[in-house]
N, C-alpha and C positions, 0 to 999 in steps of 0.2 A: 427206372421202373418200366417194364414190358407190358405189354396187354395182357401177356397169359399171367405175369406175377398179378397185376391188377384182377384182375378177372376170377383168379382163385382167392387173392382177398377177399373180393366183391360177395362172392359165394358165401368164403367161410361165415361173413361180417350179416346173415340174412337168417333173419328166422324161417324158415323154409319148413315144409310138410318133407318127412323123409322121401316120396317120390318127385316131388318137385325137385329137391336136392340133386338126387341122382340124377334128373333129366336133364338140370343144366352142366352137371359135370362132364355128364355123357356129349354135352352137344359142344362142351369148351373141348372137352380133349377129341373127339373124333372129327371137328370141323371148325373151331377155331383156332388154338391152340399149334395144329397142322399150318399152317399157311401164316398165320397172326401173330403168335405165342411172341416169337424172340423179338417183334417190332418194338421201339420202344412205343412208351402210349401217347409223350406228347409229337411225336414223329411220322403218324398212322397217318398219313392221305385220304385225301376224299375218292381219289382217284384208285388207291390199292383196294379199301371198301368194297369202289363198285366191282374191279375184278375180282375181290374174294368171291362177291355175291354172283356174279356172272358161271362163275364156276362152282357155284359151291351143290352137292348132292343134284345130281340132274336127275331127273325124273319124281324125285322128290318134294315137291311143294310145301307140303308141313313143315318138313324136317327142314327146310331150307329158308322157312318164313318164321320159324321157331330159332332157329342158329342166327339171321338178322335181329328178331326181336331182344336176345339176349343181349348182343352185341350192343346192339341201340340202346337198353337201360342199364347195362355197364356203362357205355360211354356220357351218357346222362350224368351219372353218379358222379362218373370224374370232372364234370363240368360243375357241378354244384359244390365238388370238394374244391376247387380253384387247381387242378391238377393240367387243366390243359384249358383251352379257349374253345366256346359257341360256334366262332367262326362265324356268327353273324354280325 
């Protein structure tokens, strides 16, 4: 299982406001999905993270704290689902 298959799961599996919807599709496929997609998801580093995040939309701060946010309660999910480990 990949982060980006996860992660459109994640989506489909959410009762979402239609603009909400779009916002997190928009922010998996132009800024996650790009760099993250084909990782698997129990295989994602702490370490590739920080570079996604390092590189991710520069000059962009919303758009870049909105594409972590997402990220962050996807990988939530899959810790609660027993999909992959806290790491703490």
């Amino acid at each position: 299982l990949t982060v980006g298959q996860y992660a459109q799961r994640w989506i489909a599996e959410r009762d979402l406001k239609f603009r909400t919807r779009r916002h997190y599709e928009s922010l998996l496929d132009r800024h996650i999905d790009p760099a993250l997609g084909d990782v698997a998801l129990s295989g994602l580093s702490s370490q590739q993270v920080r570079a996604w995040h390092a590189a991710l939309a520069p000059g962009h701060p919303t758009t870049r704290a909105h594409a972590y946010s997402l990220l962050h309660a996807i990988f939530a999910t899959a810790v609660t689902d027993g999909l992959i480990s806290s790491g703490a």
